[in-house]
Residue frames relative to the residue before (quaternion, step in Angstrom):
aa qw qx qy qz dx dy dz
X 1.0000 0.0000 0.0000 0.0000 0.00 0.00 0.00
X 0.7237 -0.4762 0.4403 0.2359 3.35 -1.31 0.60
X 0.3399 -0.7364 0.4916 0.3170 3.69 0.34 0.86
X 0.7807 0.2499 -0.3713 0.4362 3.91 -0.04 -0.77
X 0.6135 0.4910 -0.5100 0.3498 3.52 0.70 -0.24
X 0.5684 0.6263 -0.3594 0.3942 3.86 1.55 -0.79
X 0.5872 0.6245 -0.2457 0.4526 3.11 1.51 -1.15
X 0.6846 0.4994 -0.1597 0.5064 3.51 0.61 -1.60
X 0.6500 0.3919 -0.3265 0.5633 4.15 0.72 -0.19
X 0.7305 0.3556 -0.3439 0.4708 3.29 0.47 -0.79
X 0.6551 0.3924 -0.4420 0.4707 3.89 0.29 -0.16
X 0.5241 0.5470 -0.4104 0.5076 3.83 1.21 -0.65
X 0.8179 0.2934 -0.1526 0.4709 3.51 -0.02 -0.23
X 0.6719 0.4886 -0.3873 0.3998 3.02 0.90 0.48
X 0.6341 0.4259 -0.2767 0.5831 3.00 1.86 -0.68
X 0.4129 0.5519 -0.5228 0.5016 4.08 1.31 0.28
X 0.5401 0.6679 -0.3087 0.4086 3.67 1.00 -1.06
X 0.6554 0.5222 -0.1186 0.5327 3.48 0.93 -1.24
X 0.7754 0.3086 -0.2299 0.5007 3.83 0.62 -1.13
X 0.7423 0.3920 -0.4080 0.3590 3.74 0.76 0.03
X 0.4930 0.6779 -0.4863 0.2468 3.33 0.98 0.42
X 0.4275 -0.7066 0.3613 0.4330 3.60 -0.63 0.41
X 0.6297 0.5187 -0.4314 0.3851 2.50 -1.65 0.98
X 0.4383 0.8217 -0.3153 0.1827 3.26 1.12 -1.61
X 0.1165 0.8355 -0.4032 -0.3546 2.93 0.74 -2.06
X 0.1436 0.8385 -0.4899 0.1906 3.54 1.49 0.63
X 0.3056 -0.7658 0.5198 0.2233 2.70 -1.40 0.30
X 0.3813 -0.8213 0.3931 0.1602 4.03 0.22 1.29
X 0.5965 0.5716 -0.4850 0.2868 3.25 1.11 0.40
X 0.3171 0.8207 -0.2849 0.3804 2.91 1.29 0.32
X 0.7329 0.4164 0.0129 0.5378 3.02 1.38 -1.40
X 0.8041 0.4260 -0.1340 0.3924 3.52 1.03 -0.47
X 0.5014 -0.6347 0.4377 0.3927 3.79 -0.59 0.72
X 0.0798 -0.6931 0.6624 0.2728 4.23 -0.90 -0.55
X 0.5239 -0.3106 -0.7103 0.3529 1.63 -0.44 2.80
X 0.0765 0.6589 -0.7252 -0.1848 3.31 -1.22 -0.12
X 0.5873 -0.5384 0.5487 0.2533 2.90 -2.22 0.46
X 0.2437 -0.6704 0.6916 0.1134 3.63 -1.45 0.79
X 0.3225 0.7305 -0.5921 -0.1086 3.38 -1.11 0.26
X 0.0393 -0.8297 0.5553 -0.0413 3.55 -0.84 0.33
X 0.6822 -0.4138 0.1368 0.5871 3.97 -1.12 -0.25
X 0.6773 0.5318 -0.3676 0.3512 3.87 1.00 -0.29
X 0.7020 -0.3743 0.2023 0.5711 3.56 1.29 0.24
X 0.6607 -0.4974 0.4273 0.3654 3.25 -1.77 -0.90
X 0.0861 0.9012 -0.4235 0.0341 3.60 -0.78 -0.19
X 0.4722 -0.7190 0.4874 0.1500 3.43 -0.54 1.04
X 0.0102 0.7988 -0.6000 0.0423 3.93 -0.37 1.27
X 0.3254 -0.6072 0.6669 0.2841 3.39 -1.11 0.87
X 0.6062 -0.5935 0.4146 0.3292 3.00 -1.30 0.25
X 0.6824 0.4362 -0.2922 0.5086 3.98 1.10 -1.26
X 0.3876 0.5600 -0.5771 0.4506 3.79 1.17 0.23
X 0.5039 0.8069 -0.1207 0.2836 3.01 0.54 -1.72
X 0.8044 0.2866 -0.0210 0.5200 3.03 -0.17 -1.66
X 0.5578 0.6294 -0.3441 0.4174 3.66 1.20 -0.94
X 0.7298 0.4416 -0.1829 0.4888 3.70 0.61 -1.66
X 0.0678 0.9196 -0.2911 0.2549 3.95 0.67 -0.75
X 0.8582 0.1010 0.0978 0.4937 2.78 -0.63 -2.08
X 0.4886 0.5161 -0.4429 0.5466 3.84 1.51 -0.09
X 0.7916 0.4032 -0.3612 0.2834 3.25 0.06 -0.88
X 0.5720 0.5911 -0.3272 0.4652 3.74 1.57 -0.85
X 0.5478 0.4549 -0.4058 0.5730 3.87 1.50 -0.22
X 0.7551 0.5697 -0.2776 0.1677 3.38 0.20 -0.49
X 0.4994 0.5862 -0.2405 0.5908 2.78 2.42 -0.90
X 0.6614 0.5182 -0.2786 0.4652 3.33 0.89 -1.48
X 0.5932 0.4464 -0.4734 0.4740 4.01 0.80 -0.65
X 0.8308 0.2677 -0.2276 0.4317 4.03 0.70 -0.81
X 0.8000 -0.3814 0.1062 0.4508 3.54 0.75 1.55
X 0.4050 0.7454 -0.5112 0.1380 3.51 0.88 -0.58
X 0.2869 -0.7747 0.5589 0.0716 3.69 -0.45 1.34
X 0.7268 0.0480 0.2827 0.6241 3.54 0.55 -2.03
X 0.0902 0.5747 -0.8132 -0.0192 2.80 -2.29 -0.23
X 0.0618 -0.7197 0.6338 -0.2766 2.92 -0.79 1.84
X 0.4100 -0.6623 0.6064 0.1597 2.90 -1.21 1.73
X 0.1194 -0.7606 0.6379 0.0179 3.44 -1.19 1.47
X 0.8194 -0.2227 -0.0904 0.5205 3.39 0.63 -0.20
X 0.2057 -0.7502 0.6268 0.0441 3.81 -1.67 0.21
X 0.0178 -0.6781 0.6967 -0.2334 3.28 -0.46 1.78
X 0.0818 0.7337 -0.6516 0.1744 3.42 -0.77 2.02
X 0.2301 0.8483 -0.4693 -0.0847 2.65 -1.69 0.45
X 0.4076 -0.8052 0.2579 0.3448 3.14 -0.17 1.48
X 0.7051 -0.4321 0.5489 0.1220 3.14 -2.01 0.66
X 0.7329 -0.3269 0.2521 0.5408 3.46 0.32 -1.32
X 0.8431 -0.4355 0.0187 0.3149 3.78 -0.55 -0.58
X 0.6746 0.4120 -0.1887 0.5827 1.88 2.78 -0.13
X 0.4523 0.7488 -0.1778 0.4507 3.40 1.73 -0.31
X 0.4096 0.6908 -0.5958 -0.0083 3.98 -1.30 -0.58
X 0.3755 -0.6751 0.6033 0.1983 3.06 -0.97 0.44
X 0.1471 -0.7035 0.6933 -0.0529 4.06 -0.57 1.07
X 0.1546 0.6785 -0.7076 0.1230 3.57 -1.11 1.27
X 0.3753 -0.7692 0.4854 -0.1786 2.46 -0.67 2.84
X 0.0169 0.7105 -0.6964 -0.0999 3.73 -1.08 0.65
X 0.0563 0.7475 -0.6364 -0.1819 3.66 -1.15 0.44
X 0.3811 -0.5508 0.6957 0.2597 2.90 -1.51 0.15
X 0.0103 -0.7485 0.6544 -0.1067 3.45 -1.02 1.79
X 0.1938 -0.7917 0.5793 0.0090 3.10 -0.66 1.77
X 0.1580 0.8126 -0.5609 -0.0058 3.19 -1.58 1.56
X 0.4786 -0.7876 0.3865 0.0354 3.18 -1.45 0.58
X 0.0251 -0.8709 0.4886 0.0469 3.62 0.31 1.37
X 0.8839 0.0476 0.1407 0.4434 3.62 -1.17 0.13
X 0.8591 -0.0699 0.3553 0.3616 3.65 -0.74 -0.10
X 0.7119 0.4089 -0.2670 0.5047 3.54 1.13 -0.88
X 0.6470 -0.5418 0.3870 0.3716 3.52 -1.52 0.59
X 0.4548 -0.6088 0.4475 0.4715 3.93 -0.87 0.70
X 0.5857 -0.5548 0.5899 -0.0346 3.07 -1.92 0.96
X 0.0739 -0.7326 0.6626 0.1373 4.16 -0.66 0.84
X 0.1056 -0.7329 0.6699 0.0551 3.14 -1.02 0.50
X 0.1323 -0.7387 0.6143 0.2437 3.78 -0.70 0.91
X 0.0703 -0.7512 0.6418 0.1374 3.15 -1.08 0.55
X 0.2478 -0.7983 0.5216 0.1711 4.03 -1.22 0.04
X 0.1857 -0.8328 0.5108 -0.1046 3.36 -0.72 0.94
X 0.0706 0.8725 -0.4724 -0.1024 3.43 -0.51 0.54
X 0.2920 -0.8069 0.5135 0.0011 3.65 -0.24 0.99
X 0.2230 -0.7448 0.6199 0.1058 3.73 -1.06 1.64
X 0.0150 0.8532 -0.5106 -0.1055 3.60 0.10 0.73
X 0.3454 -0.7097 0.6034 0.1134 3.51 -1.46 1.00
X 0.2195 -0.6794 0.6940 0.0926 3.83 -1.01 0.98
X 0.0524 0.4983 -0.8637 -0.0548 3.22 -1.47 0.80
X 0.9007 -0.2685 0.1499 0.3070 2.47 -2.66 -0.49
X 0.9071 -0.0525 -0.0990 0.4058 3.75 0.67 -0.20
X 0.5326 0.5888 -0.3060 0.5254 3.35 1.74 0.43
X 0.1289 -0.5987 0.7680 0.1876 3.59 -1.76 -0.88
X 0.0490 -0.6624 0.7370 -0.1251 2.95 -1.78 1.04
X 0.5274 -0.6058 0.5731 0.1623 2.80 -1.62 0.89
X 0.1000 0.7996 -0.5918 -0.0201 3.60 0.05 0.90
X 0.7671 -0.1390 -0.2576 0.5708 3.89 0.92 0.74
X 0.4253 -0.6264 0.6467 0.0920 3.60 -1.87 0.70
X 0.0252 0.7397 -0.6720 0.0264 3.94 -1.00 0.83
X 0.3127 -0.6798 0.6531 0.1166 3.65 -0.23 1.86
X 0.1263 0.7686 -0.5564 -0.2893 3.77 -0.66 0.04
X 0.6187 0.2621 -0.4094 0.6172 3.49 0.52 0.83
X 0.4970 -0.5433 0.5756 0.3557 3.54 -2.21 -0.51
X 0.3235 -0.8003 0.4491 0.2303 3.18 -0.20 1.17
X 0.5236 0.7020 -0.2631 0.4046 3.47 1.50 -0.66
X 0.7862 0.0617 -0.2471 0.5631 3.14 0.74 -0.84
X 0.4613 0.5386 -0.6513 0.2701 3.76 0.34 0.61
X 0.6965 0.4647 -0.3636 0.4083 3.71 0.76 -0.74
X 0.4335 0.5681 -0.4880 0.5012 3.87 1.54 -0.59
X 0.7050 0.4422 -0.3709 0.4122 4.58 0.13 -0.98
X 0.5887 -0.5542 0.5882 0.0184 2.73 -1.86 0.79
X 0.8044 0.3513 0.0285 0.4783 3.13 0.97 -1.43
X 0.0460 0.8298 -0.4123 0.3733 3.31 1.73 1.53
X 0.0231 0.8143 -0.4667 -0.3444 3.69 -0.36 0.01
X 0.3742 -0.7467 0.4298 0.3431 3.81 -0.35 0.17
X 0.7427 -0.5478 0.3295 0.1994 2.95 -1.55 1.17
């Protein structure tokens, strides 16, 4: 890979790393194209972005209501597409914490189409490959 473009993903994702923790209170547009593509186990799907941005602060309660501790960027295997493109396939390690019980890693895996312009990146699509919801909802998780 192209050292500044290795250079230029890895700090991009590190500072997404930073805005999804709870609490954060970032603000992910930063990080996203208007549109981008969602896909996950429930299909695909075209998101504006001020939808987006709108729903957010539900969803950062929702993690936080089912332990959501962290999310840590564990590894990042990119590669770019063309001069303006790459493809970034993201694993984190999302530590949680039910009841009384000791906190829980959960790897999860993501894959991210990223767009280069003149001095940014964006996510211009997202591939959940699992449900992070209900992996952190199980019991029967093993840990890293």
């Amino acid at each position: 890979m192209i050292p500044d473009i290795a250079t230029s993903l890895r700090e991009f994702f590190e500072s997404y790393e930073k805005a999804i923790q709870p609490d954060s209170g970032a603000n992910l547009r930063d990080f996203y194209h208007d549109p981008f593509l969602f896909a996950g186990e429930s299909g695909a799907r075209a998101v504006q972005l001020d939808d987006f941005i709108k729903i957010v602060p539900a969803m950062s309660a929702d993690a936080k209501s089912r332990g959501l501790i962290s999310t840590k960027l564990r590894v990042l295997d990119a590669e770019p597409l063309d001069s303006k493109y790459s493809l970034a396939k993201v694993v984190w390690d999302v530590v949680v914490e039910s009841q009384g019980k000791a906190p829980r890693h959960i790897e999860t895996k993501a894959t991210y189409l990223m767009m280069r312009t003149a001095n940014t990146l964006r996510i211009v699509g997202q591939v959940d490959h699992q449900n992070l919801a209900l992996m952190m909802q199980s019991d029967t998780i093993v840990e890293r």
